[in-house]
N, CA and C of each residue as an Amber inpcrd file, in Angstrom:
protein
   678
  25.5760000   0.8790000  27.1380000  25.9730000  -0.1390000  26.1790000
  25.8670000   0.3930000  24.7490000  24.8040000   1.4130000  24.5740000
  24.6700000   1.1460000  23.0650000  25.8880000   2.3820000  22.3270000
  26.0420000   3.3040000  23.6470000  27.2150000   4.3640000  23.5260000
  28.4190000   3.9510000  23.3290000  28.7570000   2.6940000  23.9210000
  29.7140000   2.0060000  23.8160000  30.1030000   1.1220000  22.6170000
  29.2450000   0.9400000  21.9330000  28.9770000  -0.2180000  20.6970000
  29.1450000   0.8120000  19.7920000  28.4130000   2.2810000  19.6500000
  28.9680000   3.1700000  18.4230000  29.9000000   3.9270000  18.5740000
  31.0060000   4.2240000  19.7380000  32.1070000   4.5020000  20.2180000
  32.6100000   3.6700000  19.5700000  33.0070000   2.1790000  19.6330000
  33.6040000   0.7550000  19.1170000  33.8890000   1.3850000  17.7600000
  32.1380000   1.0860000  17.0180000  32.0660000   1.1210000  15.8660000
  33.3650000   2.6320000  14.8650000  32.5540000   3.4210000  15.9040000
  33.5420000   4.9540000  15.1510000  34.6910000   4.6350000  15.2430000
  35.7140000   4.0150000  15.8470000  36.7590000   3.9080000  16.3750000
  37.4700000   3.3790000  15.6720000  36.6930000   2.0850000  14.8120000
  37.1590000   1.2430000  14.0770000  37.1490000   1.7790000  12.5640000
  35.9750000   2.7310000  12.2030000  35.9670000   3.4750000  11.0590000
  37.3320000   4.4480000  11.1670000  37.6950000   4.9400000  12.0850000
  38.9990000   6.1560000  11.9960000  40.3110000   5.1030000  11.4920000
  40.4810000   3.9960000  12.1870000  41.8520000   3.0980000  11.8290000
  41.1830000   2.5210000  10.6400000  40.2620000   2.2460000  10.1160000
  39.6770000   1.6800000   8.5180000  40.7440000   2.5430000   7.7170000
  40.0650000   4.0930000   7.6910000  40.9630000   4.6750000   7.1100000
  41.9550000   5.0910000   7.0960000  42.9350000   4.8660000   8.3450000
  43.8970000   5.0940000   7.9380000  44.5360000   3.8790000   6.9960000
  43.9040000   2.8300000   7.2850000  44.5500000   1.5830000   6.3090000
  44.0190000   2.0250000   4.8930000  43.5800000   3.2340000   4.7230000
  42.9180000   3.1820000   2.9370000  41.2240000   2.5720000   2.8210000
  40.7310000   2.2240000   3.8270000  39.4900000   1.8810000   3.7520000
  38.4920000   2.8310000   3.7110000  37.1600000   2.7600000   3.1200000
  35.9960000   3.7130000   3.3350000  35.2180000   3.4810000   3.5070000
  34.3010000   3.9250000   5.1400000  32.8600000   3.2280000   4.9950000
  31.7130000   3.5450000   4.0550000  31.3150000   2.7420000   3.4120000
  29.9940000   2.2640000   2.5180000  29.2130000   4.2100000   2.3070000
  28.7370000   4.2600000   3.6240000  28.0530000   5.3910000   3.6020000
  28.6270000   6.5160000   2.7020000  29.5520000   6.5970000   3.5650000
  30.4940000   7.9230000   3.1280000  30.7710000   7.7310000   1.7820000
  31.3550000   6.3820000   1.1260000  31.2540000   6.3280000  -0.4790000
  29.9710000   6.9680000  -0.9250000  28.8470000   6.4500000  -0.8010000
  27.5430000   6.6040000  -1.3180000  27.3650000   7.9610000  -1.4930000
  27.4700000   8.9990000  -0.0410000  26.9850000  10.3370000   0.1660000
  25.7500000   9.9810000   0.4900000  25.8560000  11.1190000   1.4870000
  24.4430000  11.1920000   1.7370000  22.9750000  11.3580000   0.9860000
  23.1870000  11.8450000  -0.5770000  21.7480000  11.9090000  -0.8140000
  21.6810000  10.1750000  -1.6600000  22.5760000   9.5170000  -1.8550000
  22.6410000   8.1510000  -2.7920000  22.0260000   7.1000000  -1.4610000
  21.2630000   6.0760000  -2.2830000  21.1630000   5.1630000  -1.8660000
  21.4410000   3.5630000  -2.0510000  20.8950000   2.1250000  -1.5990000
  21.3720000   1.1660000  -1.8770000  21.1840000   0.3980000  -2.8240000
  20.1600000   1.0890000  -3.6120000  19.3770000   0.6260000  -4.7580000
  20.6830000   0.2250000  -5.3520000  21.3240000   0.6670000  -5.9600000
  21.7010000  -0.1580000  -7.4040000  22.8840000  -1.1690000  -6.5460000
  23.2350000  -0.9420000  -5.7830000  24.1480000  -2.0290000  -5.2570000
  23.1080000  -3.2710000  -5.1150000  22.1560000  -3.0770000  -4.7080000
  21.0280000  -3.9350000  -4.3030000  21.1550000  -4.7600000  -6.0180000
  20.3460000  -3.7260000  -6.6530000  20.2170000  -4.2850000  -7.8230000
  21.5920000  -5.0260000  -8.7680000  22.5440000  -4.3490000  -8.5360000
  23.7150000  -5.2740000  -9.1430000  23.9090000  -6.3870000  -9.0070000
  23.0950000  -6.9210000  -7.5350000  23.9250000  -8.0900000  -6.8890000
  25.0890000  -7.9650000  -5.7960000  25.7620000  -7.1380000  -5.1890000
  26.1650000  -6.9980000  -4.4960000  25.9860000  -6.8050000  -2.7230000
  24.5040000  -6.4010000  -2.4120000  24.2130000  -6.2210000  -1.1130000
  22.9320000  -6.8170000  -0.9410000  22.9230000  -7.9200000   0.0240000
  21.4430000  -9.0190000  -0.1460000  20.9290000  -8.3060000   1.5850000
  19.8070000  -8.5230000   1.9770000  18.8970000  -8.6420000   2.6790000
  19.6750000 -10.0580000   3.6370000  19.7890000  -9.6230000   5.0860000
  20.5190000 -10.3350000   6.0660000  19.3860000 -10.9870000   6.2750000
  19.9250000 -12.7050000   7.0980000  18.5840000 -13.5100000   7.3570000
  18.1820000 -13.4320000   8.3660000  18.6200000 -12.0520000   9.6930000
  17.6090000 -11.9580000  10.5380000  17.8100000 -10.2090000  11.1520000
  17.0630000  -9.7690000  12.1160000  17.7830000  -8.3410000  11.9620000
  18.5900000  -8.5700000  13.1550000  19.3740000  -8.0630000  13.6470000
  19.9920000  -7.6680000  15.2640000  20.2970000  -5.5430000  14.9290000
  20.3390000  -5.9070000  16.6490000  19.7790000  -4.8170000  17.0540000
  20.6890000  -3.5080000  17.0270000  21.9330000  -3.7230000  16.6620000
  23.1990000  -2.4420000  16.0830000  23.1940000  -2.5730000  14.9090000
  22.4860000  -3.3450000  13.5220000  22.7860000  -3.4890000  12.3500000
  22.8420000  -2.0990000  11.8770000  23.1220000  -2.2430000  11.0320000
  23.4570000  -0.8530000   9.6970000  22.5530000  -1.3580000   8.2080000
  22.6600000  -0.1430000   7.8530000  22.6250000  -0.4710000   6.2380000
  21.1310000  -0.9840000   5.5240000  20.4700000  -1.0830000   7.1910000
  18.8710000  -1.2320000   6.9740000  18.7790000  -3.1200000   6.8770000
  20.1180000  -3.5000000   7.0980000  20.0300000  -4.9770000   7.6990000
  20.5310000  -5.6730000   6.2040000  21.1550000  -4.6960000   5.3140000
  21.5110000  -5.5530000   4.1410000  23.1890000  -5.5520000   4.3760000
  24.0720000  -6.6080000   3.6240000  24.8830000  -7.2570000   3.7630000
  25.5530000  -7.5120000   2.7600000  26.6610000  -7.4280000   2.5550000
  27.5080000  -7.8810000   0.9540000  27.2880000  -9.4240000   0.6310000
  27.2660000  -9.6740000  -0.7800000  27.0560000 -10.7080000  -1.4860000
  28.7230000 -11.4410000  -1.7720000  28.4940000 -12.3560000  -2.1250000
  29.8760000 -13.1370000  -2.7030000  30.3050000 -12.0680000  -3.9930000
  29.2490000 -11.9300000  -4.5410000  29.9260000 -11.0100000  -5.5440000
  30.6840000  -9.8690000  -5.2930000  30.6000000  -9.2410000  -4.2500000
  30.9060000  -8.0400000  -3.7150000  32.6100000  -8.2910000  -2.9820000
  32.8170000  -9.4580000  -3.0730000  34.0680000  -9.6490000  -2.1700000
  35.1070000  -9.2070000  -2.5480000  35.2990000  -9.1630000  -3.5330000
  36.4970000  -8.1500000  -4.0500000  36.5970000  -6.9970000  -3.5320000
  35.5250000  -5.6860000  -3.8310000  35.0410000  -4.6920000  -3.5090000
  34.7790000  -4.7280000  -1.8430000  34.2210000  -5.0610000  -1.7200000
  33.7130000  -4.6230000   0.0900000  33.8880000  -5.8460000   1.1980000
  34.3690000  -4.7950000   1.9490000  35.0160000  -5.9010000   3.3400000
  33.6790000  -6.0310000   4.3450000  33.2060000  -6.5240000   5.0330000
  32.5870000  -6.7090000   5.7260000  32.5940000  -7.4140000   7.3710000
  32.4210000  -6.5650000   8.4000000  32.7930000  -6.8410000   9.8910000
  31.6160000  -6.9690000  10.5240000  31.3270000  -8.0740000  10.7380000
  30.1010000  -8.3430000  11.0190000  29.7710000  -7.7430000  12.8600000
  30.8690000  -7.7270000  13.8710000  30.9180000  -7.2700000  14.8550000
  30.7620000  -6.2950000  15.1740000  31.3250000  -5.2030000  14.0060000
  30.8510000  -4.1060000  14.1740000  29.7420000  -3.2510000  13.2790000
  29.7820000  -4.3310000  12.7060000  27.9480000  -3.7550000  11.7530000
  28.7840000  -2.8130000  10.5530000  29.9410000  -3.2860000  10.2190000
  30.7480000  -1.9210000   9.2110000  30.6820000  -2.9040000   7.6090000
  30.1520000  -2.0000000   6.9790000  31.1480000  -2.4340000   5.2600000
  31.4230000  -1.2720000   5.0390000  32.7600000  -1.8080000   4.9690000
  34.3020000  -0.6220000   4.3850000  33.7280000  -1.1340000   2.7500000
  34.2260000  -0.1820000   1.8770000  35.0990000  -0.3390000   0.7300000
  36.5710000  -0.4460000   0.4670000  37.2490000  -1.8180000   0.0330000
  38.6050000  -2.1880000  -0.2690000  38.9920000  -0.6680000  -0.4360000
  40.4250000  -1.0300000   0.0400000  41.4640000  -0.1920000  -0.7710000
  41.9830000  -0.1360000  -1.8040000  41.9360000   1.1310000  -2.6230000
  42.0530000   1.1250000  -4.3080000  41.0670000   0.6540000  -4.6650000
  40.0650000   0.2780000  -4.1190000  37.9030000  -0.3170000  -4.9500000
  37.1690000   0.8050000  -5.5060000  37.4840000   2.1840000  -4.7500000
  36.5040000   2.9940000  -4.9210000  36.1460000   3.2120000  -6.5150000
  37.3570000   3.2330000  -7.3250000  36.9520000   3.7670000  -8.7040000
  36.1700000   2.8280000  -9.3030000  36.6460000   1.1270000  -9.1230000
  36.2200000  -0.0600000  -9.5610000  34.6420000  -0.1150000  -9.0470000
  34.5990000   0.0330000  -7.6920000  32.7850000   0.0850000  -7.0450000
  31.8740000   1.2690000  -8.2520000  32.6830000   2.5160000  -7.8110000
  31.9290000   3.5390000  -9.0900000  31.8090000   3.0700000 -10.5360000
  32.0920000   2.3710000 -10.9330000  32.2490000   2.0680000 -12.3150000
  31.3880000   0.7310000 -12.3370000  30.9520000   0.1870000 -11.0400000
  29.9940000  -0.5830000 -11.3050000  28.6170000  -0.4610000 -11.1250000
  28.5070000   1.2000000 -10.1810000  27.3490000   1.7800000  -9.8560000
  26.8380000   2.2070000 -11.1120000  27.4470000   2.1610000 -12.2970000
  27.2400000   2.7370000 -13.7670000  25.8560000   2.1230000 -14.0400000
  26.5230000   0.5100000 -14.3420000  25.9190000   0.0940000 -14.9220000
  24.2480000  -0.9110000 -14.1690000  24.1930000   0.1750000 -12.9490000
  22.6480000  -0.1620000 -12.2890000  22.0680000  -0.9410000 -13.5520000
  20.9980000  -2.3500000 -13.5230000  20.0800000  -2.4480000 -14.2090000
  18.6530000  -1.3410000 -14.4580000  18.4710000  -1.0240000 -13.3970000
  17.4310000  -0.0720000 -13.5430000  17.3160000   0.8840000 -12.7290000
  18.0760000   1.8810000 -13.1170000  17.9710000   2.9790000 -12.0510000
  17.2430000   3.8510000 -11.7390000  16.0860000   3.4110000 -12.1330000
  14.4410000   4.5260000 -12.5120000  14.0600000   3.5900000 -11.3120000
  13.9640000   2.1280000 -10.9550000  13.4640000   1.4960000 -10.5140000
  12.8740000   1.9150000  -8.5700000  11.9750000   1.5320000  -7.9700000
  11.5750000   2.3440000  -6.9480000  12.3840000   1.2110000  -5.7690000
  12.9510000   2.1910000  -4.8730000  14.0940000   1.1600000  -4.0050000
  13.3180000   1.6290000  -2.5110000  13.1020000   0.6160000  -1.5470000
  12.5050000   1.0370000  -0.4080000  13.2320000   0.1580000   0.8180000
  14.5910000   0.4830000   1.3920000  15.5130000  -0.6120000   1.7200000
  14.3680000  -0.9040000   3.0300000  13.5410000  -0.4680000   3.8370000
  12.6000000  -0.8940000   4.7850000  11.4660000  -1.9890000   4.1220000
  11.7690000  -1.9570000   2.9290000  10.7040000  -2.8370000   2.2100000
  10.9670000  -4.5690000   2.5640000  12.3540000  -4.9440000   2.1950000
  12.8960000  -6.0030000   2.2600000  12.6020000  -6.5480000   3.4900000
  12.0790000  -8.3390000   3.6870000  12.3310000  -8.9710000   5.1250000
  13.3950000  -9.5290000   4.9820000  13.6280000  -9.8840000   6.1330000
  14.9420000 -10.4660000   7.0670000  14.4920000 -12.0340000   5.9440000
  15.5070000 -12.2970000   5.4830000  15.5470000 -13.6030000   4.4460000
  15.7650000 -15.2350000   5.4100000  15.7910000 -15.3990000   6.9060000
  15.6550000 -16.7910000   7.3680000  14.8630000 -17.3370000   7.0780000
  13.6300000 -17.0750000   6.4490000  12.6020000 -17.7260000   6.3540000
  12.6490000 -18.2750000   4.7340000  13.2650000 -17.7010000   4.2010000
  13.6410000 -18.2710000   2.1560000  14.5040000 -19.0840000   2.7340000
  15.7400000 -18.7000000   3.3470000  16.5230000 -19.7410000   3.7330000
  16.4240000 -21.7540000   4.6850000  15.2900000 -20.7470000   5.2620000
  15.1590000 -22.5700000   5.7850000  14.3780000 -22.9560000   4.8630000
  13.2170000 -22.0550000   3.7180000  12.8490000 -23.0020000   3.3080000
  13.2550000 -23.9580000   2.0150000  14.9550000 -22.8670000   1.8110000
  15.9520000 -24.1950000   0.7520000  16.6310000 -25.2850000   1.1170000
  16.9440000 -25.5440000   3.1380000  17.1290000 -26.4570000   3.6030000
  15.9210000 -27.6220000   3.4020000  15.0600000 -27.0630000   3.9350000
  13.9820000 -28.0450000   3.5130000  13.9500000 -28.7260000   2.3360000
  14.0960000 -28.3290000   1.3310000  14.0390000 -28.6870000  -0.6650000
  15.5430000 -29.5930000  -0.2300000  15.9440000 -29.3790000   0.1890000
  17.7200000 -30.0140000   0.4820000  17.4300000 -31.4870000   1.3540000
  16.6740000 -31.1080000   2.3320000  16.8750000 -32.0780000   3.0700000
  15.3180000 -33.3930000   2.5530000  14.2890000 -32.9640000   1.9230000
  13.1620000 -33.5020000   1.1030000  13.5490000 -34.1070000   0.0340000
  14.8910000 -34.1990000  -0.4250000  15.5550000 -34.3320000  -2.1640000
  15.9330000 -35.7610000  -2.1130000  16.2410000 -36.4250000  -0.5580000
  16.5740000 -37.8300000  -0.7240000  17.9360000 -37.6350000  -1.5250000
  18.0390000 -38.9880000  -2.4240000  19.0680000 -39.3900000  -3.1110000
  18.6560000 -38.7120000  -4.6730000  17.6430000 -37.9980000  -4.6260000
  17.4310000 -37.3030000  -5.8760000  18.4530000 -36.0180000  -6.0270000
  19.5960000 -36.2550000  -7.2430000  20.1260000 -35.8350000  -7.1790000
  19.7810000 -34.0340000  -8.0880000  19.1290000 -34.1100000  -9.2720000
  18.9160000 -33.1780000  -9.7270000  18.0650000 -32.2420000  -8.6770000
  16.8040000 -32.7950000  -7.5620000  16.1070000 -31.7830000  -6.1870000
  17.1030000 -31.1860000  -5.6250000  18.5620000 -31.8590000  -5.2120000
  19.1380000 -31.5510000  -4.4220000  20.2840000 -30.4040000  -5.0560000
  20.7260000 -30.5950000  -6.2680000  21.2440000 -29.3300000  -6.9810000
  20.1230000 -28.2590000  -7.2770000  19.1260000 -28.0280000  -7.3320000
  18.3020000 -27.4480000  -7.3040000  18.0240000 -27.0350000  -5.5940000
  17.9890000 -27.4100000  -4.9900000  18.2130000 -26.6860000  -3.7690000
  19.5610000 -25.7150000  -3.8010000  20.6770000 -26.5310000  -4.0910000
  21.8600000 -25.7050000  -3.8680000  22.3560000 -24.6390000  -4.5680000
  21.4620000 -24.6930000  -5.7960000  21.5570000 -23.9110000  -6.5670000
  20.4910000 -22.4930000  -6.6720000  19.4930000 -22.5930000  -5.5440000
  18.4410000 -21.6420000  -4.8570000  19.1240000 -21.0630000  -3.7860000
  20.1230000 -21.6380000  -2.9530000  20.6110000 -21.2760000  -1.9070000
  21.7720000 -20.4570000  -2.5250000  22.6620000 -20.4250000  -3.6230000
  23.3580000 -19.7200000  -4.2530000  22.4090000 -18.4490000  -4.4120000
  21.5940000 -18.8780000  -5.1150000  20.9650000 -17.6400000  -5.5040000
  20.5680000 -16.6110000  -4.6940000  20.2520000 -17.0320000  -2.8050000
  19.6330000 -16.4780000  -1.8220000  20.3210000 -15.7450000  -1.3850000
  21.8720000 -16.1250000  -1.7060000  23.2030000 -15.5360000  -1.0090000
  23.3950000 -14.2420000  -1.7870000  22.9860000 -14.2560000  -3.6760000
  23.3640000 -13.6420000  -4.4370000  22.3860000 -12.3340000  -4.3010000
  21.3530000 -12.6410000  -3.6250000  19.7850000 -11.2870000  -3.4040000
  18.9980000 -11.3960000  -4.2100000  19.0740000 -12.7440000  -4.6620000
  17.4210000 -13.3150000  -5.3850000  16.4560000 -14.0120000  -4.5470000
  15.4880000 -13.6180000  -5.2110000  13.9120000 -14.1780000  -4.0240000
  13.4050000 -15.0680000  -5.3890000  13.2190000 -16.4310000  -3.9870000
  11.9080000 -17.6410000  -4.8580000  11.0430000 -16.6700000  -5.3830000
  10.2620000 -17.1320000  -6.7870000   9.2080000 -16.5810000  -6.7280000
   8.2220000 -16.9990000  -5.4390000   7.9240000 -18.0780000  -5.7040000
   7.2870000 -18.8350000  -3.8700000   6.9850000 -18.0500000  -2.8520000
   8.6530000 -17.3140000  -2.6620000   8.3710000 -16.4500000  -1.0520000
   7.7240000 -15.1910000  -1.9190000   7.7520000 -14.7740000  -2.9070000
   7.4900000 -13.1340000  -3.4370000   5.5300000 -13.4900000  -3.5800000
   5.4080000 -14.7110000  -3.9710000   3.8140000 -14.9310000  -4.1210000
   3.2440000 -15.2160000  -2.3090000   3.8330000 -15.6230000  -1.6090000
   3.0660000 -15.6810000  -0.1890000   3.1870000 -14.5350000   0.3610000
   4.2460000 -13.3380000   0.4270000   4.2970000 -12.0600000   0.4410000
   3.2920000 -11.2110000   0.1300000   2.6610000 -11.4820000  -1.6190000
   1.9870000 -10.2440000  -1.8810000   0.5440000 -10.8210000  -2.3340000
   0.8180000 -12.4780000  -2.3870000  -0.4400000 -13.1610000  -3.1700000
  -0.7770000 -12.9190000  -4.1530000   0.4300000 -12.6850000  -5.2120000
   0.9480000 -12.2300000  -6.6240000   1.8410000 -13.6370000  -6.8430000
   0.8170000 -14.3170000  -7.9140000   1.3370000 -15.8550000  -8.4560000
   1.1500000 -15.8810000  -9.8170000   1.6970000 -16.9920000 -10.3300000
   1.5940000 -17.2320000 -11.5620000   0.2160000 -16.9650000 -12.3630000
  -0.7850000 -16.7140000 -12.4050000  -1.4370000 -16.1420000 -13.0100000
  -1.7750000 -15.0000000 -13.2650000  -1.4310000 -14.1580000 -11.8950000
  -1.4210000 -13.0220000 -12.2740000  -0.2440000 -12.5120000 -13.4540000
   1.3530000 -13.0830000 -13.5830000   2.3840000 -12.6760000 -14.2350000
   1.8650000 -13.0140000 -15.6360000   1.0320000 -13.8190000 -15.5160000
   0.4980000 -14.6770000 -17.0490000  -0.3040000 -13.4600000 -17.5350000
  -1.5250000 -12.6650000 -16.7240000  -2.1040000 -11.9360000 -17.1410000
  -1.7880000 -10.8690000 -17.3880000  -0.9100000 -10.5920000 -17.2750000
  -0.3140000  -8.8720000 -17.6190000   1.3080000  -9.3640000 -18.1400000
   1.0960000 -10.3700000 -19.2220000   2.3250000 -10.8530000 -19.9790000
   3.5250000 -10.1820000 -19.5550000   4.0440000 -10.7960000 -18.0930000
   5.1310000 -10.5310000 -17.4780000   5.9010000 -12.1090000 -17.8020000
   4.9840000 -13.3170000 -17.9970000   5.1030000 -14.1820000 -18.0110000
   4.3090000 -14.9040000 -19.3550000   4.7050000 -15.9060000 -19.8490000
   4.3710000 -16.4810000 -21.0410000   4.0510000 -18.2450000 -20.8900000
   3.2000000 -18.6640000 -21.0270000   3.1620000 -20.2010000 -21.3180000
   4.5070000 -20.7130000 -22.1340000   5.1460000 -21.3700000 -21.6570000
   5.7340000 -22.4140000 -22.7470000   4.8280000 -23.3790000 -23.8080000
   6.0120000 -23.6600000 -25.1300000   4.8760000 -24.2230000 -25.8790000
   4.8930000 -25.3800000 -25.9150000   6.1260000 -26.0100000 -24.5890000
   6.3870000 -27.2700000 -24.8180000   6.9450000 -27.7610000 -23.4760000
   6.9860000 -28.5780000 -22.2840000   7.4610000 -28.9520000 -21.1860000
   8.8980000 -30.0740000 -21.5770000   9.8110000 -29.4360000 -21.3930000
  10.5690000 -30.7490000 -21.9890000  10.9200000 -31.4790000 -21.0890000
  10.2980000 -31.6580000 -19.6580000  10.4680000 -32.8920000 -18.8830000
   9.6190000 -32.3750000 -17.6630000   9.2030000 -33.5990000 -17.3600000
   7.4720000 -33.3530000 -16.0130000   8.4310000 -32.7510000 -15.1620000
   9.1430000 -31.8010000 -14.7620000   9.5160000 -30.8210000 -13.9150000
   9.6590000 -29.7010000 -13.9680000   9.6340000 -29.3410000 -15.2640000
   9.8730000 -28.7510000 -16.3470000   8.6790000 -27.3870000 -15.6810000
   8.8820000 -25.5530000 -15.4530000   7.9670000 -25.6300000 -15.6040000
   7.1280000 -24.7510000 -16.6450000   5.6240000 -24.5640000 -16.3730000
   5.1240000 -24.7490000 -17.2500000   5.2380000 -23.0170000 -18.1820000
   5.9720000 -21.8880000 -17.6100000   5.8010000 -20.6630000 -17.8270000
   7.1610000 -20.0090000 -18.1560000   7.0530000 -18.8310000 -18.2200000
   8.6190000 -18.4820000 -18.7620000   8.4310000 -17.0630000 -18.6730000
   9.6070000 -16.0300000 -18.5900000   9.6210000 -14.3940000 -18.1060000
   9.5180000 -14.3170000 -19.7990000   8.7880000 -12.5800000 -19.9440000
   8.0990000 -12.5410000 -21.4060000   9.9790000 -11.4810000 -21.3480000
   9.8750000 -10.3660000 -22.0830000  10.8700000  -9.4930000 -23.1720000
  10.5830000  -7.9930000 -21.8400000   9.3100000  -8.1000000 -21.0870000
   9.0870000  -7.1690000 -20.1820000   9.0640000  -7.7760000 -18.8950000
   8.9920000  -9.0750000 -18.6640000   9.0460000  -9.5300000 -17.5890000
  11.0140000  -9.6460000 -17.1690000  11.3370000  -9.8900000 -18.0110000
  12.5180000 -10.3420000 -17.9490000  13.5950000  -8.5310000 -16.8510000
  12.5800000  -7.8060000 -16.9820000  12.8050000  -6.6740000 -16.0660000
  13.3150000  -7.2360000 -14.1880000  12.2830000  -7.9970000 -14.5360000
  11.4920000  -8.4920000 -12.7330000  12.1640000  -9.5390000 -12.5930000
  12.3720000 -10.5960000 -13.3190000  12.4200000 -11.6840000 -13.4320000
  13.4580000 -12.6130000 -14.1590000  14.0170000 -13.4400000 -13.4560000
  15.2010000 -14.3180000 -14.5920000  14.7390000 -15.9450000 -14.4020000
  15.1600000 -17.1160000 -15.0050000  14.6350000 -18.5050000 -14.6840000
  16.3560000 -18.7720000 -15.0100000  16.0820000 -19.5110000 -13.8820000
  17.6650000 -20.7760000 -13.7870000  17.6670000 -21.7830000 -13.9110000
  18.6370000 -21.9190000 -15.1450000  18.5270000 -23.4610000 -16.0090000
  19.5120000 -24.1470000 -15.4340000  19.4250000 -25.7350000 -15.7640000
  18.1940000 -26.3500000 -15.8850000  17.2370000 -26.4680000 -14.5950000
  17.8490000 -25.9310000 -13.8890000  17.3970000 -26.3770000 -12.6880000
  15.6270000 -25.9740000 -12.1620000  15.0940000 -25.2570000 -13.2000000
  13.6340000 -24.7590000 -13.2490000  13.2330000 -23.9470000 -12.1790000
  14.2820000 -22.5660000 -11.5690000  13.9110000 -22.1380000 -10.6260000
  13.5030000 -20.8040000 -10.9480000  12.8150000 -20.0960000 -11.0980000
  11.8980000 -18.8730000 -11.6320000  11.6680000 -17.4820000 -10.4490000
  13.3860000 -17.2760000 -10.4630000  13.6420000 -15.9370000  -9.4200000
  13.2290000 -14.3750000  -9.6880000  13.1170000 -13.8910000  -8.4410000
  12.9420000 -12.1880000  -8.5830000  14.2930000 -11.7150000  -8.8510000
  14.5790000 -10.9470000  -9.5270000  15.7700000 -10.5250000  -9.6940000
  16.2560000  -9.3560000  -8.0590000  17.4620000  -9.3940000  -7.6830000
  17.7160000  -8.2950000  -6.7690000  17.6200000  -7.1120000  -6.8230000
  16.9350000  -7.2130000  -5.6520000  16.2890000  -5.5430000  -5.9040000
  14.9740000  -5.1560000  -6.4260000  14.3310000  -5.7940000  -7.3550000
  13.2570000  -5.5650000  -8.0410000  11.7680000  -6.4100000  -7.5350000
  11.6900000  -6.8230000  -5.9680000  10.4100000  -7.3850000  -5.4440000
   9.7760000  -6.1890000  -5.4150000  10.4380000  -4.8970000  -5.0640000
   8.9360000  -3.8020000  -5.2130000   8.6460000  -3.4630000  -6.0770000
   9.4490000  -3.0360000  -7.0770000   8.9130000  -3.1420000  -8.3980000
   8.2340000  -3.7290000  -8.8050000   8.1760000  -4.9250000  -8.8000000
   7.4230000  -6.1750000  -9.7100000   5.8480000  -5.7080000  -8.5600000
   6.4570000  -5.6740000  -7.7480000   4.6760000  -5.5420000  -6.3970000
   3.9900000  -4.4830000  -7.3180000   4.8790000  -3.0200000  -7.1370000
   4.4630000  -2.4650000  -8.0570000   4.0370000  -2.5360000  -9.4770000
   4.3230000  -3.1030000 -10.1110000   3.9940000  -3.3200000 -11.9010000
   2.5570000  -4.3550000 -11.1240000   2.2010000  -5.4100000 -10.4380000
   1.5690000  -6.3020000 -10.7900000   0.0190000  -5.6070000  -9.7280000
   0.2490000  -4.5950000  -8.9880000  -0.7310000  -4.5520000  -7.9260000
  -0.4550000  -2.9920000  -7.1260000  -0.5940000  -1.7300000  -7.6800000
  -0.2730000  -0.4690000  -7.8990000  -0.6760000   0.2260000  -6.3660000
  -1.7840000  -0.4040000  -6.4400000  -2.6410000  -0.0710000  -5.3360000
  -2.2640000  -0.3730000  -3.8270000  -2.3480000  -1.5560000  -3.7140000
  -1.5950000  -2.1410000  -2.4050000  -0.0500000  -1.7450000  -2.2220000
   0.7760000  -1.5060000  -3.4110000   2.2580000  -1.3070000  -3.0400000
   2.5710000   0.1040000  -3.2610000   1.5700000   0.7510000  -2.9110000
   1.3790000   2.3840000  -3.2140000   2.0020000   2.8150000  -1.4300000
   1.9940000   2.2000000  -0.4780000   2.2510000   2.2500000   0.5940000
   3.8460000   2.4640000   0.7670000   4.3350000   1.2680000   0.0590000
   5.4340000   1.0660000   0.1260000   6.1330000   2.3070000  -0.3920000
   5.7280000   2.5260000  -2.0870000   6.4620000   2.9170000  -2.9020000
   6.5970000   4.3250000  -2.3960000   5.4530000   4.8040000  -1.6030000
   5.2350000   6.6540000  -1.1860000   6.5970000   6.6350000   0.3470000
   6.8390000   5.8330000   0.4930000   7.4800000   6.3180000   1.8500000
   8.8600000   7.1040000   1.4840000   9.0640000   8.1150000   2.5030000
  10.1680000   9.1310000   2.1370000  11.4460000   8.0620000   2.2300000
């Protein structure tokens, strides 16, 4: 079976290209990795693994749809035809390409995901909870992490971001939902907040980093692996 499934798979990469398509890899080369696609926004963390995946179980974003096709049957992302120069020209502008990328680092995201159904289905007739769910679930699609799931992960919470001014008190709550902290001029590395909706995300790509910046020691594991 499994000879048969990467027989499939190859098979389907040879007619890719003859239509002008390229698989992902082969763009990249072998010594590049997924980091800055990660980090652009383009390739999120799938919400569970199966057992022919590719790519270390990550997956194109909505943003990416222009650029990359994606076959979920056969575990392939091609790059469009005529994308390649357009994809390169967006690998430019990585946010942080110093940044430490560990694609084994990332979990399987079902578990962020049910828990924005939940905020969805808890919201009642409250309409601002419930755009605020939908507007977390955008974000989940896009390869942003709750802070929430990144603090039960590493047990790295709001006080710690407070103490190593990654994070800043506000000087003012402008409504009891409001909340009470904000990404500093260095946090804003790690970190973005989505208005109004008060949701205080990891940026894509950057949960090891931030593990790293906030707790050196424990994510020294991560960060050393070849």
């Amino acid at each position: 079976m499994t000879a048969a499934v990467f027989e499939a798979r190859y098979a389907r990469i040879l007619r890719s290209r003859e239509q002008g398509y390229e698989e992902l890899s082969d763009f990249l080369g072998r010594k590049s990795d997924l980091g800055a696609l990660v980090r652009l926004g383009l390739l999120r963390r799938r919400e569970v693994n199966d057992e022919y995946q590719r790519y270390h179980g990550y997956v194109p974003t909505p943003a990416a749809e222009n650029l990359l096709l994606y076959i979920p049957e056969k575990e392939l992302i091609l790059v469009r035809p005529g994308q390649s120069a357009a994809l390169f020209a967006q690998l430019k502008k990585d946010p942080a390409p110093k940044a430490v990328f560990k694609p084994t680092y990332a979990e399987p995201t079902h578990e962020q995901f049910e828990a924005c159904v939940q905020q969805r289905d808890q919201a009642g007739r409250d309409v601002w909870r419930l755009q605020r769910a939908e507007q977390l679930h955008k974000a989940l699609l896009g390869g942003y992490m709750d802070l929430r799931s990144f603090t039960k992960r590493t047990s790295i919470g709001e006080g710690v971001l407070l103490r190593l001014e990654l994070c800043k008190p506000r000087p003012e709550r402008v409504h009891d939902r409001a909340l009470a902290l904000e990404p500093t001029k260095e946090g804003a590395r790690f970190l973005t907040m989505l208005q109004p909706w008060e949701l205080l995300l990891v940026k894509p790509g950057m949960e090891l980093p931030l593990f790293e910046r906030c707790d050196p020691e424990n994510a020294a594991y991560w960060c050393e692996l070849p």
